[in-house]
N, C-alpha and C positions, 0 to 999 in steps of 0.2 A: 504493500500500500504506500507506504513512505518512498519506494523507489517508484513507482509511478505519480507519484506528487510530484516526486524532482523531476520526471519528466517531462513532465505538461509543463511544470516554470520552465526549464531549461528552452522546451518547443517554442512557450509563448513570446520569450524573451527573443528567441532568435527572430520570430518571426515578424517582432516587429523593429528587429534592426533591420532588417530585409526590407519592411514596406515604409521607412524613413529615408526619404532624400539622401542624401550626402549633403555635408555642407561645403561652403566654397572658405568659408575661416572660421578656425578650432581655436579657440582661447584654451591656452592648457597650463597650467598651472604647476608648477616645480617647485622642491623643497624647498624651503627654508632656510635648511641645513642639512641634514642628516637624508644623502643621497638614497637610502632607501626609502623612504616617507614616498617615491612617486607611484601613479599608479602601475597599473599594467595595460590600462586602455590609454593614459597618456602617452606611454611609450609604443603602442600601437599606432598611433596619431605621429607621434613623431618619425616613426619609421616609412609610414606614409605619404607624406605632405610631398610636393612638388617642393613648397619653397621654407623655411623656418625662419621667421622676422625677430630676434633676440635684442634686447636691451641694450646689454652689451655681447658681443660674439666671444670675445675670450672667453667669461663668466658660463655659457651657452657652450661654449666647448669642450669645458670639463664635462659638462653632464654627460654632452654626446658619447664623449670618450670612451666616457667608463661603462657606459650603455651600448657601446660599439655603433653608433648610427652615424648612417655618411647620409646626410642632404643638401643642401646647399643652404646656406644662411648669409643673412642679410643683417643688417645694421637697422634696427626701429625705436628710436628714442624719441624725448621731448624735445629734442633738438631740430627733430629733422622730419618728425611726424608731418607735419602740417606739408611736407616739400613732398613728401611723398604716395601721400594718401591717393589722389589722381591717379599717378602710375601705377599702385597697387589695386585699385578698383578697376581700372583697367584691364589687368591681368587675372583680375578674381571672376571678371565677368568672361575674359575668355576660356575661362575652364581652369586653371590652375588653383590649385587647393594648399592655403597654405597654415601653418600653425606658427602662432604668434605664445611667446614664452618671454618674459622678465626675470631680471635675475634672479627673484625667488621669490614664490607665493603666487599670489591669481592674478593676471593680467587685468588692467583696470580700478586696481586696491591698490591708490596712491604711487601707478604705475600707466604706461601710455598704453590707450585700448580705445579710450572712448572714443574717440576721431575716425577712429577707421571701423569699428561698427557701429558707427553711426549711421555714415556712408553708406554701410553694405547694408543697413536695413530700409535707408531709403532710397538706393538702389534694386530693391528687393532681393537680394544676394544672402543666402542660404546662412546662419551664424550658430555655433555650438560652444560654448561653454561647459567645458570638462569640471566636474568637480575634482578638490584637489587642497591643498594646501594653502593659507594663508594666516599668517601670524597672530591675527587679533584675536581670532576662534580661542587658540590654547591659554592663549595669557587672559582672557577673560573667564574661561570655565574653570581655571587653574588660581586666580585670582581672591578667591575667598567672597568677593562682594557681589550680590546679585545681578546674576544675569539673566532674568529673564525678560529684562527690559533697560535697551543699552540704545546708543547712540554713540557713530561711528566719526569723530572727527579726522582722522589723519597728521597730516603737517599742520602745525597753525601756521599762519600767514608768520612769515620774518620779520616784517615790519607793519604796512598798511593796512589797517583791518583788525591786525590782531589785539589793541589791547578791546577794540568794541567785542570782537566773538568773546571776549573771555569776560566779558561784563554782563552779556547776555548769556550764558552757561553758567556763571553766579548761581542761577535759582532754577535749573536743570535737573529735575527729579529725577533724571535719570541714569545708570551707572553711566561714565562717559570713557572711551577711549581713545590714545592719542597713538600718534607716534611720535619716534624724538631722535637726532642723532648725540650720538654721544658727546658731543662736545657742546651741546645745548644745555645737557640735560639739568644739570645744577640750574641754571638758569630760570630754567621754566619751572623746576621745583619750586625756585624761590618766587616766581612771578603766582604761583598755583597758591602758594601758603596764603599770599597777600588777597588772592582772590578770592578763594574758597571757602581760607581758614585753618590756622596749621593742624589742628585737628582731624581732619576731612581723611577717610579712609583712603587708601591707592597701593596699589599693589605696581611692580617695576618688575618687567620680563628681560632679559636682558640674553642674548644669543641662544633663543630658543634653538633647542633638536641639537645644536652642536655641545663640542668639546668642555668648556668652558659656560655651558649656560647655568644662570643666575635669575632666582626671584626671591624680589624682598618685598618683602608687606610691611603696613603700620602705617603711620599717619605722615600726611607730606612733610611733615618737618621731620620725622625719624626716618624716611628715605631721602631727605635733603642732605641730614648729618652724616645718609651712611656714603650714600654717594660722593660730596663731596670730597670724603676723606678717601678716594679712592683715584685712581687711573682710568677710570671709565672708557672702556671700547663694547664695538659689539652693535649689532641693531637693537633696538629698544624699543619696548610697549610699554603705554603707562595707560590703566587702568583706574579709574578716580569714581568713588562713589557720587552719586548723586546729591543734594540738598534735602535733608527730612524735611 
């Protein structure tokens, strides 16, 4: 009974990868860190693709490497996005199928995506988004402070904009998440304590899935004192409870 259960899923599933389109671009999403975290449907997509548009190509060619994939890859940043979107729409509609990868995590999470499936959907051109890895997920479920009701900031603006978003976040019922690079990070602690309240819960992810990953919890002034007193590297999630 149980082996004819698996059967009919296993049938039904096949059969409706069978009656779906193909798409003409795969968002696929790569570790973080920790090169096994990828899928095995991602690495089918990559094995696939006509063309693979990566962030950076170096960072994109370790992964190939070690996964043995030869495709041709291309250079797609926020540098050059906008120059290229045309040319790549163009190629997407003549039939070449390509997957788009960032150096780690899901293409589109504080990474270049939006512009060119944008394009292709008002193009009408086929789009697939792989599930997959992205950073914010582990450091908020990992985080201690409730998630079942979060809001996603990313980078705060570097200058213009930012001290207003953070005035309006003040009174933000809900848990909120940033990102930060390390040499910010003290920084915005202290800009957070002034805002918040030094009290205010936050938890700090610090090179999730790899060698050297670090989370510290407690209150923004006891992740301000411990950071501080540190060498800070590494990507970072910062995690901030909401206002009761």
């Amino acid at each position: 009974m149980l082996k004819a259960t698996a059967d009919i899923a296993t049938g039904l599933r096949k059969g409706a990868e069978e009656s779906r389109p193909p798409a003409s671009l795969y968002l696929v999403p790569t570790p973080i860190g920790n090169l096994k975290d990828i899928t095995l449907r991602a690495l089918d997509v990559l094995r696939a693709a006509d063309l693979i548009l990566a962030e950076d190509t170096r960072t994109t060619a370790v992964l190939l490497q070690h996964y043995q994939i030869q495709r041709p890859v291309i250079a797609y940043h926020q540098h050059n996005e906008h120059k290229l979107v045309p040319q790549l729409l163009q190629q997407l509609s003549s039939g070449t199928t390509m997957a788009l990868v960032t150096d780690a995590g899901t293409p589109g999470i504080s990474d270049p995506a939006f512009l060119l499936v944008r394009a292709c959907v008002q193009a009408g051109l086929a789009v697939e988004t792989l599930p997959g890895a992205t950073a914010f997920v582990p450091a908020l479920v990992n985080s201690g402070i409730p998630s079942n009701r979060f809001c996603f900031e990313g980078f705060l603006p570097l200058k213009k904009g930012r001290q207003t978003l953070l005035k309006q976040l003040a009174t933000e019922s809900r848990t909120m998440i940033f990102y930060e690079s390390p040499q910010r990070l003290c920084k915005t602690l202290e800009e957070f304590c002034k805002v918040f309240g030094d009290d205010r819960l936050c938890s700090v992810s610090r090179e999730l899935t790899k060698l050297f990953e670090e989370q510290f919890r407690g209150t923004l002034r006891e992740c301000h004192t411990h950071f501080a007193a540190k060498n800070v590297k590494g990507e970072i999630v910062l995690v901030v409870a909401g206002c009761d």
